[in-house]
MIDOSE-930197 format. One line per field, with one value per residue (C-alpha): residue number from 1; chain; x negated, y, z negated. Coordinates in nm, 3 decimals. Each point is the difference from the previous one (the first is absolute). Example, Ala and Ser with C-alpha at 12.3 -4.5 7.8 and 13.67 -1.06 7.14 Angstrom:
# residues 2
i c(1|2)
ch c(A|A)
east c(-1.230|-0.137)
north c(-0.450|0.344)
up c(-0.780|0.066)
***
This chain:
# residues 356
i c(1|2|3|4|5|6|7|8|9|10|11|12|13|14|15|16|17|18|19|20|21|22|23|24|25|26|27|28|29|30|31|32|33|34|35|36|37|38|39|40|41|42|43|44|45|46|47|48|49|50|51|52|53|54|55|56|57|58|59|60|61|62|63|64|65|66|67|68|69|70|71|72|73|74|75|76|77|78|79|80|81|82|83|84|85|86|87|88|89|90|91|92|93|94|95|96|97|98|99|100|101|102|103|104|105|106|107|108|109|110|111|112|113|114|115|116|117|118|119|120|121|122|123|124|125|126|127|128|129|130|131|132|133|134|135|136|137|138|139|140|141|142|143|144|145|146|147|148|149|150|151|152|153|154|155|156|157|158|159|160|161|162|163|164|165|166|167|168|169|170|171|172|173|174|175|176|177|178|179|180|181|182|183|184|185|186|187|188|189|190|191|192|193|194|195|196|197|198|199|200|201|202|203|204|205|206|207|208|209|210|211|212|213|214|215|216|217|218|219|220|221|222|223|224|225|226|227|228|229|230|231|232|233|234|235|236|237|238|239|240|241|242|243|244|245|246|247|248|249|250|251|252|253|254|255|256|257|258|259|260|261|262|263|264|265|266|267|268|269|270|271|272|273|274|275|276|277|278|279|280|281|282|283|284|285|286|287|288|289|290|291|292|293|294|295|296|297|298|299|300|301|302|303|304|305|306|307|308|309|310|311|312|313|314|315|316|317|318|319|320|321|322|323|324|325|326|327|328|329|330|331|332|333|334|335|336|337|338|339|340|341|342|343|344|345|346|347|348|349|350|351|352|353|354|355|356)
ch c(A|A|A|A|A|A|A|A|A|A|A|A|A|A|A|A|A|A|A|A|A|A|A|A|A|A|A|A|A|A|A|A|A|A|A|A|A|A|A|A|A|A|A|A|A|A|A|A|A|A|A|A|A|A|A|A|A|A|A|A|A|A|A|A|A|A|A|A|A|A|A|A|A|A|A|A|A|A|A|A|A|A|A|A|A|A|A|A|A|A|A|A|A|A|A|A|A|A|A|A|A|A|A|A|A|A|A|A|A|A|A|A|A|A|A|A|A|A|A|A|A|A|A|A|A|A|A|A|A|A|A|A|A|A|A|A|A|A|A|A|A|A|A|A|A|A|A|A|A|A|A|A|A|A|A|A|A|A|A|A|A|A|A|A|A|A|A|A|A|A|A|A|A|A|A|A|A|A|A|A|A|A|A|A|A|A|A|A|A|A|A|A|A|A|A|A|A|A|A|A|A|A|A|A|A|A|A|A|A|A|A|A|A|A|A|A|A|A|A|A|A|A|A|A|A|A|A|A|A|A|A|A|A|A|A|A|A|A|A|A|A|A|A|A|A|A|A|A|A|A|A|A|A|A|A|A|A|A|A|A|A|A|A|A|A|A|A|A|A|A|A|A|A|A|A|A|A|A|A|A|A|A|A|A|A|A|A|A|A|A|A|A|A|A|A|A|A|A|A|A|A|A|A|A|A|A|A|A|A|A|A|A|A|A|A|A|A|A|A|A|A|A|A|A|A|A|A|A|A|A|A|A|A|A|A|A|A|A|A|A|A|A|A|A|A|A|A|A|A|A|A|A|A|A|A|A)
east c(-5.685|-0.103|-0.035|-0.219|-0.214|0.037|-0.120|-0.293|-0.138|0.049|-0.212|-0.276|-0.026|-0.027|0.275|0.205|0.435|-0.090|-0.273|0.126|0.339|-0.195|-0.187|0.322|0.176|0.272|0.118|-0.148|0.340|0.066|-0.327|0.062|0.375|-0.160|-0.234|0.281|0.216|0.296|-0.117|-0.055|-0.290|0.050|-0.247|-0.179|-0.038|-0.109|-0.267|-0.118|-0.027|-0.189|-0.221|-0.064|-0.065|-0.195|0.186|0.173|0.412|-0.019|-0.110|0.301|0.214|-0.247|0.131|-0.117|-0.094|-0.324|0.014|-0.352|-0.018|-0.273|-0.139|-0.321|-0.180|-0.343|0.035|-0.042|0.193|-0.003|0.154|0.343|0.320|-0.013|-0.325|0.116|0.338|-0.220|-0.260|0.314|0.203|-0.325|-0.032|0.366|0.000|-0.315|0.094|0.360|-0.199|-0.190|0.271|0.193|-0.301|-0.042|0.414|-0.053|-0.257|0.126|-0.228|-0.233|-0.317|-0.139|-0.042|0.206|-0.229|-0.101|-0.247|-0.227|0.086|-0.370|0.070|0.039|0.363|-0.108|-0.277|-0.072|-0.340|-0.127|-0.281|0.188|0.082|-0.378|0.090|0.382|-0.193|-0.239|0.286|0.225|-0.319|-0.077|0.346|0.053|-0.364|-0.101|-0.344|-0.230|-0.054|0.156|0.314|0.023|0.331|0.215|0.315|-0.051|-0.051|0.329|0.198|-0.137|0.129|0.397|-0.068|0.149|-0.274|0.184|-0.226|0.187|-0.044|0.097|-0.257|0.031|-0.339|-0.131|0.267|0.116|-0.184|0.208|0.310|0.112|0.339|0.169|0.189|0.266|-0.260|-0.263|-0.259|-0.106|-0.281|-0.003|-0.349|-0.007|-0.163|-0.220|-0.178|-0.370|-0.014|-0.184|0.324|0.249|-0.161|-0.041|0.370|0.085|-0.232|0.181|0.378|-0.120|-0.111|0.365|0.100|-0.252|0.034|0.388|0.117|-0.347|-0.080|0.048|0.204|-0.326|-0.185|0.392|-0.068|-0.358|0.138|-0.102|-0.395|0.018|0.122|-0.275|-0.234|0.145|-0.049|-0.326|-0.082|0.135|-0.112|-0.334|-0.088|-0.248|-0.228|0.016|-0.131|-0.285|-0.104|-0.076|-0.076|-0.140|0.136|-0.192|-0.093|-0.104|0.053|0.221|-0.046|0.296|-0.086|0.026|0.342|0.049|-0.132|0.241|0.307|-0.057|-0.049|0.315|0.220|-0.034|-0.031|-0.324|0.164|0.147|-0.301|-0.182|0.338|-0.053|-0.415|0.090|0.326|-0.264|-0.280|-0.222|-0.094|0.026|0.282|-0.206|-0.140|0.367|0.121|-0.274|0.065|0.361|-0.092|-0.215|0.340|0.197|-0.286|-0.012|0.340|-0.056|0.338|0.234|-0.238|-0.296|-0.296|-0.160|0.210|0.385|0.110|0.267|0.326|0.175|0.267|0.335|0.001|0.220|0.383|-0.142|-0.154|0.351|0.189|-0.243|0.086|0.356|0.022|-0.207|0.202|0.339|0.106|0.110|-0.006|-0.292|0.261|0.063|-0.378|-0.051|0.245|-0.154|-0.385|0.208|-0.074|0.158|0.079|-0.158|-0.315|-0.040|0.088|-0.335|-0.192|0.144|-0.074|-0.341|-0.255|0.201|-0.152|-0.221|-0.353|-0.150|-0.260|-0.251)
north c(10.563|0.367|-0.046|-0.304|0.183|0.314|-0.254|-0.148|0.315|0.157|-0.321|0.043|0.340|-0.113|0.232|-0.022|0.044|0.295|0.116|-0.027|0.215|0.248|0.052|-0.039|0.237|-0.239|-0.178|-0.350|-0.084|0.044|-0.136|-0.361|0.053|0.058|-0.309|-0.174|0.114|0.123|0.363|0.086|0.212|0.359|0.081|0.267|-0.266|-0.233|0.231|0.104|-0.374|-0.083|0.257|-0.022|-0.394|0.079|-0.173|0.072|0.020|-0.295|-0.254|0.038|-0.151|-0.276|-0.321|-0.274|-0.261|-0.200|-0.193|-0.098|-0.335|-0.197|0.325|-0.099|0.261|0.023|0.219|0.109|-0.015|0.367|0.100|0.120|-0.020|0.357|-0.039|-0.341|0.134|0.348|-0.297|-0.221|0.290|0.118|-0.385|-0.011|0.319|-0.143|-0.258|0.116|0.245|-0.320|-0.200|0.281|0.067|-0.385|-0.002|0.305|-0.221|-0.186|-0.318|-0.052|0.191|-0.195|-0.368|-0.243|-0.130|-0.319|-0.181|-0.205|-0.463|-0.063|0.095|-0.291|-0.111|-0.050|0.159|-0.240|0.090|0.437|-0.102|-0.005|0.369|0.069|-0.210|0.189|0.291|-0.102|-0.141|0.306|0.216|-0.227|-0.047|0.366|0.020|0.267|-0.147|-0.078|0.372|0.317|0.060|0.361|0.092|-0.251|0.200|0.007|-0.379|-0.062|0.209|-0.126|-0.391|0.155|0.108|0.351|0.145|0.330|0.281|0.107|0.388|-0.071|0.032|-0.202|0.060|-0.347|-0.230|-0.096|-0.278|-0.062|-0.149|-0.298|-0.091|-0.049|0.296|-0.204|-0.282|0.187|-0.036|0.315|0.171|0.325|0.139|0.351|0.255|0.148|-0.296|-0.077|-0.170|-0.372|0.012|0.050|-0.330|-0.183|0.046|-0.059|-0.319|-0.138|0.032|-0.167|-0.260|-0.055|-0.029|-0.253|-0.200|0.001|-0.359|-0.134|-0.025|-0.323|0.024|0.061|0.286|0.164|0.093|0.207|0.162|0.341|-0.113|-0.202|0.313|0.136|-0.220|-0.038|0.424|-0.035|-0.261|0.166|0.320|-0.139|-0.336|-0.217|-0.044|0.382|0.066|-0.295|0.132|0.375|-0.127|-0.333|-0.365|0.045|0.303|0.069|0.361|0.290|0.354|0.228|0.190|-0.343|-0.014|0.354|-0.090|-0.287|0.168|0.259|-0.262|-0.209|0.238|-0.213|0.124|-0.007|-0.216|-0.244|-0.044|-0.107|-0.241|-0.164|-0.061|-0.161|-0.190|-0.163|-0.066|0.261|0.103|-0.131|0.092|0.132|0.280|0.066|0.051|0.230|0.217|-0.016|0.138|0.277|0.144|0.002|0.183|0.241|0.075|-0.156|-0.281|0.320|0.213|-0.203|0.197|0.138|0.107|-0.129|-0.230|0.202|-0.002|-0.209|0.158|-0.120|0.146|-0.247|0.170|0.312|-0.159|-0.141|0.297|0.154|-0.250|-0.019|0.346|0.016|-0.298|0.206|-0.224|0.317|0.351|0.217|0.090|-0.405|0.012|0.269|-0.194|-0.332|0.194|0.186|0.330|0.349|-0.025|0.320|-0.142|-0.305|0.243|0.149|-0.293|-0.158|0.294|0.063|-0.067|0.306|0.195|0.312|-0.113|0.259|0.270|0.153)
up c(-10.706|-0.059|-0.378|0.030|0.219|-0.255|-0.276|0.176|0.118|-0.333|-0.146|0.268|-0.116|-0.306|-0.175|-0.266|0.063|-0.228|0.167|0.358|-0.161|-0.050|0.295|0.168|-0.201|-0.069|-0.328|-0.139|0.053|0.320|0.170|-0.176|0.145|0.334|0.004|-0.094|0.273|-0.241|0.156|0.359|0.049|0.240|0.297|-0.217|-0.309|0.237|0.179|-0.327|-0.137|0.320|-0.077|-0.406|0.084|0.360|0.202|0.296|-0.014|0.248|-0.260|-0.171|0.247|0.139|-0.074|-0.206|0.239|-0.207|-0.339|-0.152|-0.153|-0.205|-0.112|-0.236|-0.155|-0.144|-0.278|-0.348|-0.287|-0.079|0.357|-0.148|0.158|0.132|0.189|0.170|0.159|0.101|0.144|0.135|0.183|0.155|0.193|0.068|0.197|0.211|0.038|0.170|0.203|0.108|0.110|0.149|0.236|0.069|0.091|0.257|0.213|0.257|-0.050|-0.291|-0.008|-0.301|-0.010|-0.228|-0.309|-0.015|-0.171|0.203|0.038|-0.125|-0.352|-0.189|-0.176|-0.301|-0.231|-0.317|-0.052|-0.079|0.200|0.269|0.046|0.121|0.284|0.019|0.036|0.288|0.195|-0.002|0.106|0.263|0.143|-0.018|0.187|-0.275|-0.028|-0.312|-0.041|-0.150|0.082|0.147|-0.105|-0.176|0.028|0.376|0.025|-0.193|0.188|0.322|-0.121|-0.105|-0.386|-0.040|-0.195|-0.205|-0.197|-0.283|-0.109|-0.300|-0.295|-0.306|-0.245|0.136|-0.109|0.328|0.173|0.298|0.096|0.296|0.119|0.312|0.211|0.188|0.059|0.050|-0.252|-0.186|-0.196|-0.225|-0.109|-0.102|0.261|-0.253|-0.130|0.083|0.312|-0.175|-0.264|0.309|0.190|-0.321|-0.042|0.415|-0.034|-0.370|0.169|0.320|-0.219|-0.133|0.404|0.031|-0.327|0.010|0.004|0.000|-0.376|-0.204|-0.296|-0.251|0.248|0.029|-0.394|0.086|0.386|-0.122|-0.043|0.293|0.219|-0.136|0.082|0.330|0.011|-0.076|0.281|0.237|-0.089|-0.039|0.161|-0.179|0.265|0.076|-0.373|0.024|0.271|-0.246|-0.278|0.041|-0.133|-0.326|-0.197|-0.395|0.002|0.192|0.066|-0.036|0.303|0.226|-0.178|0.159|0.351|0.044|-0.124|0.242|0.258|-0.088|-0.137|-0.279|-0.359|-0.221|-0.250|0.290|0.157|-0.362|-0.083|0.374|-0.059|-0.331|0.155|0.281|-0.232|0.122|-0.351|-0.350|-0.205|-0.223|0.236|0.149|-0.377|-0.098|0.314|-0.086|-0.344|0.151|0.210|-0.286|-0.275|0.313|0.086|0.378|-0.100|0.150|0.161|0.165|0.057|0.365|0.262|0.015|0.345|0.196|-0.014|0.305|0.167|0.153|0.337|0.180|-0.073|0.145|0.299|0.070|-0.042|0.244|0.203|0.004|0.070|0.284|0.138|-0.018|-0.275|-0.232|-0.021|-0.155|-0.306|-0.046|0.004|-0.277|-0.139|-0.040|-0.131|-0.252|0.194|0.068|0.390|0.039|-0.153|0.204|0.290|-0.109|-0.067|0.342|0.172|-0.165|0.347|0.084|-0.270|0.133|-0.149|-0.277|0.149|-0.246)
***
């Protein structure tokens, strides 16, 4: 068990064996023996481990208790090997944390996911997913509107939502499985806040179209989570409504306005006007030229939508604690925190305020 553990942290950190020797003071040699438990590791190796990899010692002796399955990732090519497993140990240590704090309550805080009985069983036709779209808004009573925070919404209806650290120069767009059951997301927790939702919105899609598709739309599911993404993200009536049913020319800045109003990027909002007929090909394409000549296709121009936030583990681990479910070092535990710093941060209304 420890030198799984030893592995997976070493691969969130994103070291090499070598590397990790080093730093360790130890041979090559012996750190592969010791992740694959031909060597026993002492206290002090183990403290100092803990430390190189920032963990606490404690992780090395939690137990495996979750197994991912139907992982799906939306990725590039030119993500190597190295970059996955640093991405993949990352979720797998979340995710345990998850389901360990989920085990210590004594009833569920979180409700079971489920996808609404109006959907329909069987989706034949892409024009379809508009409607898909307006049904899972309206039995989730979300509105025609912007969604506030997406992450919030999908944690509120049982999706554990998890905000990877881990950088990877853009060519990581997300990844959905299930965590015992329980359906899961990965965006990464520096990524503008309209590519996070884009990427929340495409994987619900795949909960929603699962099953549904006819042989022929199975072959194109990618565009149609898409589509589905932007309907959702972006409800046809809600974009009539801005930019009227008809129009012969668009203003960048209006592209702006409404990506800053949907949390919806520049480039989205253009593909869903041209999608519903709002404006000619013609126009969308030539404003689809402009972004690239300017460099807007990975940088979009005017101010970026915020980043979302995953506040929900926290709140529970709040929570539990202030139920007498666990200990404050179980807590600092769980947040990947020296005790003595969420002593501080518990303890910070006690705080003498600053004087001048």
């Amino acid at each position: 068990m420890i030198g799984q553990r030893l592995q997976r942290a070493r691969k969130a950190a994103g070291l090499s064996l070598r590397a990790l020797a080093e730093q360790a003071d130890l041979s090559h040699t012996a750190v592969s023996k010791l992740e694959k438990e031909l060597l026993t590791p002492s206290s002090k190796q183990l403290i100092q481990l803990a430390k190189i990899l920032q963990v606490r010692t404690e992780y090395f002796f939690r137990p495996q208790t979750i197994t991912i399955t139907g992982v799906e990732y939306r990725k590039k090519s030119s993500l190597g090997k190295k970059s996955l497993a640093h991405i993949e140990a990352d979720i797998y240590d979340q995710a345990e944390r998850w389901h360990e704090l989920l085990a210590l309550y004594p009833q569920q805080p979180i409700k079971a996911f489920s996808l609404p009985a109006e959907l329909p069983e069987s989706i034949t036709d892409a024009a379809q997913i508009e409607t898909l779209a307006e049904t899972m808004r309206t039995a989730w009573n979300l509105g025609g509107g912007c969604l506030a925070d997406l992450t919030d919404t999908l944690e509120s209806q049982g999706v554990m939502v998890i905000s990877s650290q881990i950088e990877s120069q853009n060519k990581f767009d997300g990844l959905a499985g299930l965590v015992n059951n329980i359906p899961l997301i990965v965006v990464g927790q520096s990524w503008a806040g309209d590519r996070q939702r884009f990427t929340l919105a495409h994987e619900l899609g795949h909960l929603v179209l699962k099953g549904r598709l006819s042989d022929e739309l199975a072959l194109h599911e990618e565009d149609l989570c898409n589509h589905f993404a932007g309907a959702f993200l972006l409800p046809k009536a809600a974009l009539i409504s801005h930019l009227g049913e008809h129009r012969q020319r668009l203003e960048v800045a209006e592209l702006s306005l409404l990506k800053q109003e949907f949390g919806f990027s520049m480039q989205g909002v253009l593909y869903r006007a041209r999608q519903l007929g709002i404006i000619p090909h013609t126009i969308a394409d030539s404003l689809f030229k402009r972004f690239s000549y300017s460099g807007w296709r990975t940088q979009e121009p005017f101010e970026p939508y915020p980043t979302e936030k995953t506040y929900l583990f926290k709140q529970l681990v709040y929570r539990a604690l202030a139920e007498d479910y666990f200990t404050e070092s179980k807590a600092a535990e769980l947040l990947g925190m020296a005790v003595t710093n969420f002593h501080q941060l518990r303890n910070i209304e006690h705080v003498e305020p600053i004087t001048h």
